[in-house]
Structure formats: structure tokens, C-alpha cells
KEKE-3310 file (N, C-alpha, C; in steps of 0.2 Angstrom, whole numbers, plus 5000, padded with zeros to 4 digits):
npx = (5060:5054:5060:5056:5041:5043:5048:5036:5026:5033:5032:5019:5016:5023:5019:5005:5005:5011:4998:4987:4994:4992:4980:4976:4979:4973:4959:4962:4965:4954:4943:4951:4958:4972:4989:4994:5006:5011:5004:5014:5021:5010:5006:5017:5020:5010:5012:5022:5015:5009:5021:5024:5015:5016:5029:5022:5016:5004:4996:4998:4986:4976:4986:4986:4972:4969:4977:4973:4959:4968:4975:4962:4956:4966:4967:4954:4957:4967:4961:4952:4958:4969:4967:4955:4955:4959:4954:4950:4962:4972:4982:4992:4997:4989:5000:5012:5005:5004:5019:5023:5016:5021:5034:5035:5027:5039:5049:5044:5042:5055:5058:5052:5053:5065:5080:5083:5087:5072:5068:5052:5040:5032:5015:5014:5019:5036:5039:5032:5014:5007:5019:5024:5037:5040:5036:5034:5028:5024:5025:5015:5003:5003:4999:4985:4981:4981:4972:4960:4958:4957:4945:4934:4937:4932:4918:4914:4910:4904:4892:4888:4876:4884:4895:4893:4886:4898:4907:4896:4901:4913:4914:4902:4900:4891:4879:4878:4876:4864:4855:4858:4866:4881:4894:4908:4910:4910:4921:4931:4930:4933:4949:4951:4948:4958:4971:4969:4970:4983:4990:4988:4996:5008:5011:5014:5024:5032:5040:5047:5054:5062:5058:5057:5059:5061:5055:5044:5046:5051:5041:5031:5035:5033:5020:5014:5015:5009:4996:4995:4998:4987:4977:4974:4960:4953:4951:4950:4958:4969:4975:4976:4986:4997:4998:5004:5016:5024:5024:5033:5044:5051:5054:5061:5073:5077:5079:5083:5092:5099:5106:5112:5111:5121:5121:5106:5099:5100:5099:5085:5079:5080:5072:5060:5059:5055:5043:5039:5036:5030:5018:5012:5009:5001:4989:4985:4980:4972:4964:4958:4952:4941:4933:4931:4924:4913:4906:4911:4915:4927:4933:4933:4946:4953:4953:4960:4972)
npy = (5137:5137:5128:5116:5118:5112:5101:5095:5097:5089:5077:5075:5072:5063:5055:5054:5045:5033:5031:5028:5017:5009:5008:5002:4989:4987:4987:4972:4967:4965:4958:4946:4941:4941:4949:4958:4953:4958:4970:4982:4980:4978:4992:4997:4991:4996:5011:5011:5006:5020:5027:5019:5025:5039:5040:5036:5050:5053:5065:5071:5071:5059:5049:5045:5044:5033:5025:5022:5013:5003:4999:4995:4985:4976:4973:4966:4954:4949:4944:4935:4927:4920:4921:4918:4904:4900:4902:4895:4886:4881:4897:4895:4892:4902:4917:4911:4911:4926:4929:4923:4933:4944:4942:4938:4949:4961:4955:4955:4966:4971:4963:4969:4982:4986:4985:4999:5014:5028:5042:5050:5059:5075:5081:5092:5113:5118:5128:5132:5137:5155:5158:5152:5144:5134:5121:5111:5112:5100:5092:5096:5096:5082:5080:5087:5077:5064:5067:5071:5057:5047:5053:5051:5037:5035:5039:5034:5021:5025:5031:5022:5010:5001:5000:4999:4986:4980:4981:4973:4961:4959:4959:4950:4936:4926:4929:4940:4934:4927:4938:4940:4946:4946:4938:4935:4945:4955:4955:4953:4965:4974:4971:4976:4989:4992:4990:5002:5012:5010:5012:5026:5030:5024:5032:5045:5044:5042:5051:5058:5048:5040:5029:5011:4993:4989:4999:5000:4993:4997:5007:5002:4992:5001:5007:4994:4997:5009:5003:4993:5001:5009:4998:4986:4981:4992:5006:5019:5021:5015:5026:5038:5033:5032:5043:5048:5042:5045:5061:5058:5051:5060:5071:5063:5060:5073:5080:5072:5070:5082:5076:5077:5071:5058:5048:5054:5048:5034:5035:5037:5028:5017:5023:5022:5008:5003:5009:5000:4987:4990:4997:4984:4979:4986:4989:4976:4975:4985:4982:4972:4976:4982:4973:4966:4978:4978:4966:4952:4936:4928:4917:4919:4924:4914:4914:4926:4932)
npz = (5090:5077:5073:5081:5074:5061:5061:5068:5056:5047:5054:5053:5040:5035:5045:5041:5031:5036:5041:5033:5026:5038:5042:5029:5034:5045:5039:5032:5041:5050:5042:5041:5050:5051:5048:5033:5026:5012:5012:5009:4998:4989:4988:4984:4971:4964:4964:4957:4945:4944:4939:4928:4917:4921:4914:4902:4896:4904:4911:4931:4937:4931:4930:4942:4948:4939:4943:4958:4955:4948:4957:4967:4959:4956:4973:4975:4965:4970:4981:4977:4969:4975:4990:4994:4992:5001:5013:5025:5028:5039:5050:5048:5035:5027:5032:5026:5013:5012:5015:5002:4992:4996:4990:4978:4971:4975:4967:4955:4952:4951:4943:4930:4931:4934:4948:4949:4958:4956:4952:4958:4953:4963:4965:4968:4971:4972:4981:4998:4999:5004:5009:5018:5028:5038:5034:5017:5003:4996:5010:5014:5007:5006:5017:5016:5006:5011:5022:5017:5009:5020:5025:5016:5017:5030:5028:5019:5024:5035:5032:5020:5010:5005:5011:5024:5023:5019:5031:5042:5035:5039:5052:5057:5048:5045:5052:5042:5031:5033:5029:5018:5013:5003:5007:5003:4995:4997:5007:4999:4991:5003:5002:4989:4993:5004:4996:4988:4997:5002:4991:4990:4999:4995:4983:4987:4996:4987:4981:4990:4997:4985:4972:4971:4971:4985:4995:5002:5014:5026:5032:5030:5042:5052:5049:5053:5068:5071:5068:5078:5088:5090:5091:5083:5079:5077:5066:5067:5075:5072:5063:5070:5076:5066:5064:5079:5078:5068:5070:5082:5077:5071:5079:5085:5081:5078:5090:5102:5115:5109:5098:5081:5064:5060:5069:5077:5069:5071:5083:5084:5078:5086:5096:5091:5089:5101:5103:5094:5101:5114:5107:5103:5114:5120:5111:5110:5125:5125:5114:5123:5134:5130:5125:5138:5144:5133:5135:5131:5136:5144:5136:5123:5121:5115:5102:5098:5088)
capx = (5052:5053:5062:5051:5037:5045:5047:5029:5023:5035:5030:5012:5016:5025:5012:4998:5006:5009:4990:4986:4995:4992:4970:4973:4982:4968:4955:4963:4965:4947:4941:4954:4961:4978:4992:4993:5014:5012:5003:5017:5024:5004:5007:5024:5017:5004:5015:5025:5010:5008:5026:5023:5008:5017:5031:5020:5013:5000:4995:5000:4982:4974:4988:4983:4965:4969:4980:4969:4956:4970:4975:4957:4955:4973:4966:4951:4959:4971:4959:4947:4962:4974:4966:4947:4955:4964:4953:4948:4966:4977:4982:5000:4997:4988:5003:5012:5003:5004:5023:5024:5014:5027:5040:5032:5026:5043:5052:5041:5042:5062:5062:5046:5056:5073:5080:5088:5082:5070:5065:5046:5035:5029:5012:5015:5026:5041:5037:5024:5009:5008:5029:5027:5045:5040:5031:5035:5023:5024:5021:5008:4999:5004:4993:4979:4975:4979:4966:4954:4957:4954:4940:4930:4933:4928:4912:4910:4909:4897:4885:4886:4874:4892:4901:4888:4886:4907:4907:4893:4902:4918:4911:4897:4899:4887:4872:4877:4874:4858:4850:4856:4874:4886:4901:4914:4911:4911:4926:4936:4930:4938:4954:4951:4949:4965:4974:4966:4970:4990:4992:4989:5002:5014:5011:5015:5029:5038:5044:5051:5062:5063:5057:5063:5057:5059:5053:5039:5047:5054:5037:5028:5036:5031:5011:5012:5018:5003:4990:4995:4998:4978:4973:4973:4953:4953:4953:4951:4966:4978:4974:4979:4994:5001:5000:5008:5022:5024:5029:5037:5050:5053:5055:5067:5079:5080:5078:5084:5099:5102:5109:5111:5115:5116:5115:5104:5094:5102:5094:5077:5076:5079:5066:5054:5058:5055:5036:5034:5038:5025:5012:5009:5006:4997:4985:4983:4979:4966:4957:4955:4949:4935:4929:4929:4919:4907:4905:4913:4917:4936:4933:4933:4952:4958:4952:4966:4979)
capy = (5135:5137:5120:5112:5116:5110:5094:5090:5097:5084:5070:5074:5071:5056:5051:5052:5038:5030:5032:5027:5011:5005:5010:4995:4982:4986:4985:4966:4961:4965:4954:4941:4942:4942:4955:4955:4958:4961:4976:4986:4977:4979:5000:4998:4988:5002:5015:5006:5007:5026:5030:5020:5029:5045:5041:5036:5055:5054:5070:5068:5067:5056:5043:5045:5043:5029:5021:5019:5011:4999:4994:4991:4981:4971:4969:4962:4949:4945:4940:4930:4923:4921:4921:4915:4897:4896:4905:4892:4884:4883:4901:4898:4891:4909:4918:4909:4912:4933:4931:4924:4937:4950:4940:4940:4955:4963:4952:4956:4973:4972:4962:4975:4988:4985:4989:5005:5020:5030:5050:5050:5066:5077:5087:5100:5116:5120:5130:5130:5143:5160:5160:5148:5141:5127:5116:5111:5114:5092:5088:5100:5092:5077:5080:5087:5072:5061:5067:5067:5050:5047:5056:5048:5031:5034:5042:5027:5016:5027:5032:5021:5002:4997:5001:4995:4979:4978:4981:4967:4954:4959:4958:4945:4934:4920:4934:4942:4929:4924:4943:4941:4950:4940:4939:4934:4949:4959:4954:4955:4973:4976:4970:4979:4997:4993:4990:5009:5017:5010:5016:5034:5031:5024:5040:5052:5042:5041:5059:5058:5042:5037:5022:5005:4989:4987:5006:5000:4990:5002:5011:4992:4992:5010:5007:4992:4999:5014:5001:4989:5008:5009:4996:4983:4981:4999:5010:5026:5021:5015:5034:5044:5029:5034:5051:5050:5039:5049:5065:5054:5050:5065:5074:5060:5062:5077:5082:5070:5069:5086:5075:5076:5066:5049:5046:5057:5043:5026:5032:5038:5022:5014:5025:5019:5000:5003:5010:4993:4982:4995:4995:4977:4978:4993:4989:4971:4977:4990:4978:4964:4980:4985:4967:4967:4981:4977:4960:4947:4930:4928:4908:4921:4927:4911:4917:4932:4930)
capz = (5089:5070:5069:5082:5070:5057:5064:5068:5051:5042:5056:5052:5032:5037:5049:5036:5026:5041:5045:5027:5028:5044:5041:5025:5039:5050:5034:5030:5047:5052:5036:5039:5058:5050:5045:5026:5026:5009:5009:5008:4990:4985:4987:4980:4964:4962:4962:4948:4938:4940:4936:4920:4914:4921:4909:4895:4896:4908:4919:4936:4943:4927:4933:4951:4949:4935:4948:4963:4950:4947:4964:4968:4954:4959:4979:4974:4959:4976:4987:4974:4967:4980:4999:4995:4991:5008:5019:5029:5029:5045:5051:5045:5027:5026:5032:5019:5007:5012:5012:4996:4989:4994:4986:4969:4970:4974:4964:4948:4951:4950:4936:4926:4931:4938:4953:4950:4960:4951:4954:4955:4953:4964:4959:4972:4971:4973:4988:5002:4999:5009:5010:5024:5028:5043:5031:5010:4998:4995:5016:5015:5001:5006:5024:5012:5002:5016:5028:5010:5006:5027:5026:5010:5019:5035:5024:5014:5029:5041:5029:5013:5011:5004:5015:5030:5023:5020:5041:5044:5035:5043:5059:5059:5042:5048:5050:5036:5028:5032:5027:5010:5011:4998:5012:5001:4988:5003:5010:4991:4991:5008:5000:4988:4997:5008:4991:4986:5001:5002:4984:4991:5003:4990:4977:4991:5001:4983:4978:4995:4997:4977:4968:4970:4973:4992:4994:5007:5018:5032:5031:5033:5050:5056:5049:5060:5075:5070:5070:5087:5096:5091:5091:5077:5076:5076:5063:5070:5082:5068:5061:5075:5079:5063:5065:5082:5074:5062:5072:5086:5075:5066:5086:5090:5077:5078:5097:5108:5116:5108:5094:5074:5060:5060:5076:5079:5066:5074:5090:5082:5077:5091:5099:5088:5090:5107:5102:5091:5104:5119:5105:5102:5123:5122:5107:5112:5129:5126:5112:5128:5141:5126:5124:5142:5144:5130:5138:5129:5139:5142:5135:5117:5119:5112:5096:5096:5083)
cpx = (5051:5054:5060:5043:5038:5043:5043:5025:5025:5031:5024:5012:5018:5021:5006:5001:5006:5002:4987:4987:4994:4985:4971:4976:4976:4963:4955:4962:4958:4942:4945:4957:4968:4980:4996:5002:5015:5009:5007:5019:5017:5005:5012:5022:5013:5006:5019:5021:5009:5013:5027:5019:5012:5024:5030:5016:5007:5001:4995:4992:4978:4977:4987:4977:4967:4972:4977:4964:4957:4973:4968:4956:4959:4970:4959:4952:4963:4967:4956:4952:4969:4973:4959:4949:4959:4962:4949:4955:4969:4982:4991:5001:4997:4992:5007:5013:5004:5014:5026:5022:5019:5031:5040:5031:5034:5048:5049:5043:5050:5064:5057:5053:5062:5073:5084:5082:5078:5066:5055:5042:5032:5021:5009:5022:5029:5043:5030:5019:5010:5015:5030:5035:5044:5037:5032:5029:5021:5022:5014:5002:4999:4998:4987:4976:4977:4972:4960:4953:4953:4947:4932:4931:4930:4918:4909:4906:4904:4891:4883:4883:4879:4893:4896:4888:4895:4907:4903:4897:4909:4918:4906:4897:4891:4880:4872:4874:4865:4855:4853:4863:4877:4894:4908:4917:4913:4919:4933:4935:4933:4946:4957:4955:4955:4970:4976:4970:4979:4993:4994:4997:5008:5015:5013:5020:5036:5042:5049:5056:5063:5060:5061:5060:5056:5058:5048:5043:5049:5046:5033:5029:5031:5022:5010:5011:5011:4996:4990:4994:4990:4973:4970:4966:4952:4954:4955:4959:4972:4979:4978:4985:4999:5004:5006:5015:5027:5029:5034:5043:5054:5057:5063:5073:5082:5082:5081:5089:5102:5108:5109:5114:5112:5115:5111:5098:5095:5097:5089:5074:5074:5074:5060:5053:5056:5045:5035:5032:5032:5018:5008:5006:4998:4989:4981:4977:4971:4961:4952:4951:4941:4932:4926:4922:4911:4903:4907:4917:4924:4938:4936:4940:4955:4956:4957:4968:4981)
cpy = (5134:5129:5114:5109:5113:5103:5090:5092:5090:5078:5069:5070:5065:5052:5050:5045:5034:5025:5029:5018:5006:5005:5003:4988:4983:4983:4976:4963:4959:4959:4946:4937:4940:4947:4955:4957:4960:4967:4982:4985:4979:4987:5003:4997:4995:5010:5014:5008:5015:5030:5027:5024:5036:5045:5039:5045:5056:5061:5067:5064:5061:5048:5041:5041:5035:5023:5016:5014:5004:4994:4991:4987:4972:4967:4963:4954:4946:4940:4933:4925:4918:4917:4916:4908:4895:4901:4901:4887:4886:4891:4902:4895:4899:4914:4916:4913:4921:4934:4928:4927:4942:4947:4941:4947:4960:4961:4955:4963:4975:4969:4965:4981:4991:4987:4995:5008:5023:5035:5048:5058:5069:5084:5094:5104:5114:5123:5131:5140:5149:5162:5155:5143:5134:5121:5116:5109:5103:5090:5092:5097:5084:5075:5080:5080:5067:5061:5068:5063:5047:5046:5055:5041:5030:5036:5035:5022:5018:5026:5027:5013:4999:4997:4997:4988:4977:4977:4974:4962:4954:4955:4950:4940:4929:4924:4939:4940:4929:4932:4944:4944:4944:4941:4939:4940:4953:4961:4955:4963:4978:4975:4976:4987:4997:4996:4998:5013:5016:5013:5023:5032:5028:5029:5045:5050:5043:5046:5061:5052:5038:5032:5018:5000:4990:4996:5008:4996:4992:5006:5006:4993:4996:5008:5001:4994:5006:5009:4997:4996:5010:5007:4990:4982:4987:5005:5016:5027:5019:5023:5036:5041:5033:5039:5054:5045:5042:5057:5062:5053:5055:5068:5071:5063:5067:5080:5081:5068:5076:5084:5076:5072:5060:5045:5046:5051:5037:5028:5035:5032:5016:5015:5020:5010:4999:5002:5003:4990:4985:4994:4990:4978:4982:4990:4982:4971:4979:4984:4972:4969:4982:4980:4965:4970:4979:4970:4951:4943:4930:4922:4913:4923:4921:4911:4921:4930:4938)
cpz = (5082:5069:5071:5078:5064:5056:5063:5061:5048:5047:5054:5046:5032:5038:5045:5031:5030:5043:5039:5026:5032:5044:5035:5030:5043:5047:5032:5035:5052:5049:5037:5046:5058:5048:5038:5026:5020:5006:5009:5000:4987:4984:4984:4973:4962:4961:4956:4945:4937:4938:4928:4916:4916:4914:4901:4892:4899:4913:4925:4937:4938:4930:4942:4950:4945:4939:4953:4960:4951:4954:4967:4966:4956:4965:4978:4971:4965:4981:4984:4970:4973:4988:5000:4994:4999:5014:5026:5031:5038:5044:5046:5039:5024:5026:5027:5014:5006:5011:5006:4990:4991:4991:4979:4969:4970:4969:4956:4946:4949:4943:4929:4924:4933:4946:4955:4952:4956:4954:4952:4957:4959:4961:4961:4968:4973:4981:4990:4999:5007:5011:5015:5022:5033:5039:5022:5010:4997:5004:5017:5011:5002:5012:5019:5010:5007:5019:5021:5010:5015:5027:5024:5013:5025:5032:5021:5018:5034:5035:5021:5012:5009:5008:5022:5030:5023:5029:5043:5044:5036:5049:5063:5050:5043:5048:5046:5030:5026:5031:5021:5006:5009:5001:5007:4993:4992:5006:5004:4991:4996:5005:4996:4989:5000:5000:4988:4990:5002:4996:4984:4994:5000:4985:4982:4996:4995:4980:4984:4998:4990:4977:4968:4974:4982:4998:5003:5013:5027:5034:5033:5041:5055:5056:5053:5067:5076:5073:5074:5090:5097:5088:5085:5076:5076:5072:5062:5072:5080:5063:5066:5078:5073:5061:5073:5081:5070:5066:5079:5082:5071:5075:5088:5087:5077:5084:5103:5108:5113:5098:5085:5070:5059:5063:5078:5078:5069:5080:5089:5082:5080:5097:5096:5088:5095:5107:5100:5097:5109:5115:5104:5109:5124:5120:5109:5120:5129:5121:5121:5133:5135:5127:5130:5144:5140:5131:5135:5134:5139:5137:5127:5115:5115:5103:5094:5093:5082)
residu = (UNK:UNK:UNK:UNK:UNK:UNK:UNK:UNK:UNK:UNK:UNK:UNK:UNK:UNK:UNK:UNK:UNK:UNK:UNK:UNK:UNK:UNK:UNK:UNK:UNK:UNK:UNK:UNK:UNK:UNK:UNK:UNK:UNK:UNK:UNK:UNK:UNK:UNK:UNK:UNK:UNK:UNK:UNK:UNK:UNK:UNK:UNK:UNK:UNK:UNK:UNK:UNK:UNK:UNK:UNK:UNK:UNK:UNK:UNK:UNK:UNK:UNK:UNK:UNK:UNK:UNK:UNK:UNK:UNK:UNK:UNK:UNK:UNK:UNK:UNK:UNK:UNK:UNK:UNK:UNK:UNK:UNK:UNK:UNK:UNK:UNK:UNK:UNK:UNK:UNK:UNK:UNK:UNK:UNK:UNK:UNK:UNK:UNK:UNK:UNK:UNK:UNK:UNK:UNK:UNK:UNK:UNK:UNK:UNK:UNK:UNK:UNK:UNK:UNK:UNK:UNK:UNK:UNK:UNK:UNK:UNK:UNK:UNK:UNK:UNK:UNK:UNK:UNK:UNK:UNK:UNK:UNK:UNK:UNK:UNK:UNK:UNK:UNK:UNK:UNK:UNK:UNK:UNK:UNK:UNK:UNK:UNK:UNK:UNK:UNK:UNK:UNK:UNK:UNK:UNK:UNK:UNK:UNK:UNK:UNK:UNK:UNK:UNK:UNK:UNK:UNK:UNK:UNK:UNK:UNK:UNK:UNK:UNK:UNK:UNK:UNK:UNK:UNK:UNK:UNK:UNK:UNK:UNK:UNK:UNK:UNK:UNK:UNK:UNK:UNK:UNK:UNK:UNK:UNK:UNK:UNK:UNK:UNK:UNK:UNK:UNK:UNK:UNK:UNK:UNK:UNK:UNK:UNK:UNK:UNK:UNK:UNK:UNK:UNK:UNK:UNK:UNK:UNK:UNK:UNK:UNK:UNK:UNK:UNK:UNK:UNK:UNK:UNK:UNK:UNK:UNK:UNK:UNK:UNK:UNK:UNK:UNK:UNK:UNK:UNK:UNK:UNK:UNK:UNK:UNK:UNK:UNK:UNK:UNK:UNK:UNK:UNK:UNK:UNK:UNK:UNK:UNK:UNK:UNK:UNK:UNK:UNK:UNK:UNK:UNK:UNK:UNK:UNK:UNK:UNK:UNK:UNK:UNK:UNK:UNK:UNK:UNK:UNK:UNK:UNK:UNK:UNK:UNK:UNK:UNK:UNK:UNK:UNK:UNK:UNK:UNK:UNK:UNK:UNK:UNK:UNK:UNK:UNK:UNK:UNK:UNK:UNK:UNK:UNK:UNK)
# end
């Protein structure tokens, strides 16, 4: 029982990066009706930047806060530089254009910084509080400031006229418009916040699989397979995907089939290709049953992407 809870505490901790990563792909592709593939290099890039600040003598959380700051800063300068000239282009110039920004960005980050592994800081103990043994002192803090971070965008976005108007000119640019919203500052600030909120999920992913260019890209996968399971227009639904992704694979690994090791991980993995491949079905599925419900004309699906 101990080492089952063990499991879903770590999957959770997992799972909130997951949840984290897969909330800014659902964030861009609400905005854009694409999946940015380089937001996993944009979260990697932004962790860079807090390890250098952390080894120019920056306290952890100074460089934290400092951090998020600068990835907003960065998603914003991406979209107004980058997306806002080819946002009316054919869907796969767009694409493109998203995988040549992971390139660059990975690329730059290897020749900034090399591509040798690189230990990054945790700003948790050593050990977990209260003596607990099922859960480290870093996934437990790692859940906290997730569901924080979570918690201040779902806040931003129910209750705040930013955040209301950001939702409008996702949603409806065209009548946003006409009441005076500036869609395209709108839609840079969405950028933005993704950029913000996968940064967490690169500072808290990195004391646990080290520093190094291509750091995000396994972790990419997983936050997709979080935000199809629920739902890629869906926010809430790429939350609670990446959470159940998250201990889904920590369970396999270790559970099924009795197995350990590295089998135990080949066929975790294999589990989890399974879920990709189920929640494209699934996500796709439930978005066309809501539109349904809500009454959109079927003539509309040929909009999907």
C-alpha cells in the first residue's frame, strides 16, 4: 500500500507538469486553432535563463519570479514578432513556422549553453515534512506550486476584465472587435501567459531530469496526450488529463505485469502511446458531442484542425 501511494503522489507531481504544459497548448491553440510544438523549447529556453541568474547568485525564488516575468515577456515578442505576420497564412506555413521555432530555440540554447547535462536546483528539502516517507519534500512542492500557479490562472481568467476580454478575443475576435477589444494585444498576451505558465513546468521538471537542451521533448508528448484526453479546447480538461497521465504512468511502470526496471519502463511507455493515440479519439470526440449539444451546425466541423 505504501508503495502504491507513493506512486500516485509522484504521478501527481509529474502530472502537474503535465497539467502545466498541456493548459499553455490548450491556451495557444484556443488563440490560434494550432498546437504550438514549440512550447516545450519555449519552457526549456526559460529555464536556461533561471539557471543562469541562479548561477550569477540569484536566490532561488528572485530567479523564479524573475523568470516567469521573462518568458512572458519572450511569448508575447514571439507572437508579435514571429506568428502576428503569418496569422492569416495557410495552416501549414503556420506549422512551419512553429517548427522552426523549436529548432532555433533548442539549437540556441545548445550553443548559449552547451549541451552537457546540467544539475539544476531544487528550493525544497531534503526531506518531505511531518517524516512522511510516501511523498519527497520536491513532488510535494512541486504539487503545491502547481496547483498555485493553476489556481491564479483559472482566477485571472474567471474574474479579471483581462482575463475576460483575453477569452472574448479567443473565442469571438470579430465581436470583439467591434466593442473596442484590441484582438491582437489580446491574443500576444495569451502567448504570453502559456509561455509563463510552461516555465513553471520547466523549473519544477528540472531538479528532476537535469538540464539540457532537449529536456522538454518527452514531456511535449505526455502534455499533449494530457490536453487531447481533455479536450483540447478545454482547459480544465487538459488539467485533470495531465494529472491523470501523470499517475497512469508512474502505476504502469511500476505495477503492471508485476514488472520492474526497464521493462517495467518500455512497457509503461508503451501504455502511454496507447493513451496518445485513445485521446486524440477521445478529446476530439467529446469536443464534436459538446458542439453538438450546445448547437453548433455540423457544416462547422470543417473548421477542426
Amino acid at each position: 500500500m505504501e508503495a502504491f501511494l507513493h506512486q500516485v503522489f509522484a504521478g501527481l507531481a509529474t502530472g502537474g507538469i503535465y497539467a502545466s504544459l498541456a493548459l499553455a497548448l490548450v491556451m495557444i491553440h484556443n488563440a490560434t486553432r494550432l498546437v504550438n510544438f514549440a512550447q516545450g523549447e519555449m519552457a526549456m529556453f526559460a529555464t536556461y535563463l533561471c539557471w543562469a541568474m541562479l548561477q550569477a547568485g540569484w536566490p532561488y525564488w528572485g530567479a523564479f519570479f524573475a523568470t516567469i516575468v521573462l518568458a512572458l515577456v519572450l511569448g508575447v515578442a514571439i507572437e508579435r514578432i514571429l506568428i502576428r505576420p503569418v496569422e492569416r497564412a495557410p495552416v501549414l506555413t503556420v506549422v512551419v513556422v512553429f517548427i522552426g521555432l523549436l529548432l532555433v530555440l533548442n539549437s540556441l540554447a545548445g550553443w548559449i549553453y552547451s549541451y552537457t547535462i546540467k544539475s539544476f536546483p531544487s528550493p525544497f528539502p531534503s526531506r518531505a515534512p511531518f517524516g512522511l516517507t510516501i511523498v519527497s519534500a520536491h513532488e510535494l512542492g512541486a504539487i503545491a506550486v502547481t496547483l498555485v500557479v493553476l489556481l491564479l490562472v483559472y482566477l485571472f481568467f474567471r474574474f479579471t476584465p483581462l482575463g475576460l476580454a483575453m477569452r472574448a478575443a479567443a473565442q469571438n475576435p470579430d465581436s470583439s472587435r467591434l466593442v473596442g477589444i484590441r484582438v491582437g494585444w489580446m491574443l500576444a498576451l495569451g502567448w504570453g501567459l502559456a509561455a509563463l505558465v510552461g516555465s513553471v513546468a520547466g523549473m519544477l521538471v528540472a531538479p528532476v531530469i537535469f538540464l539540457e537542451p532537449n529536456m522538454m521533448g518527452g514531456i511535449l508528448i505526455y502534455a499533449f496526450a494530457s490536453a487531447t484526453l481533455g479536450g483540447i479546447t478545454s482547459p480544465l480538461g487538459a488539467v485533470v488529463g495531465g494529472f491523470l497521465v501523470g499517475v497512469i504512468e508512474n502505476l504502469a511502470g511500476t505495477f503492471i505485469l508485476g514488472l520492474s526496471g526497464g521493462l517495467a519502463a518500455v512497457r509503461a511507455k508503451l501504455d502511454l502511446f496507447d493513451i496518445v493515440v485513445l485521446a486524440g479519439v477521445v478529446g476530439l470526440a467529446g469536443g464534436i458531442i459538446r458542439d453538438l449539444l450546445i448547437g453548433v451546425p455540423p457544416a462547422d466541423f470543417r473548421d477542426w484542425r
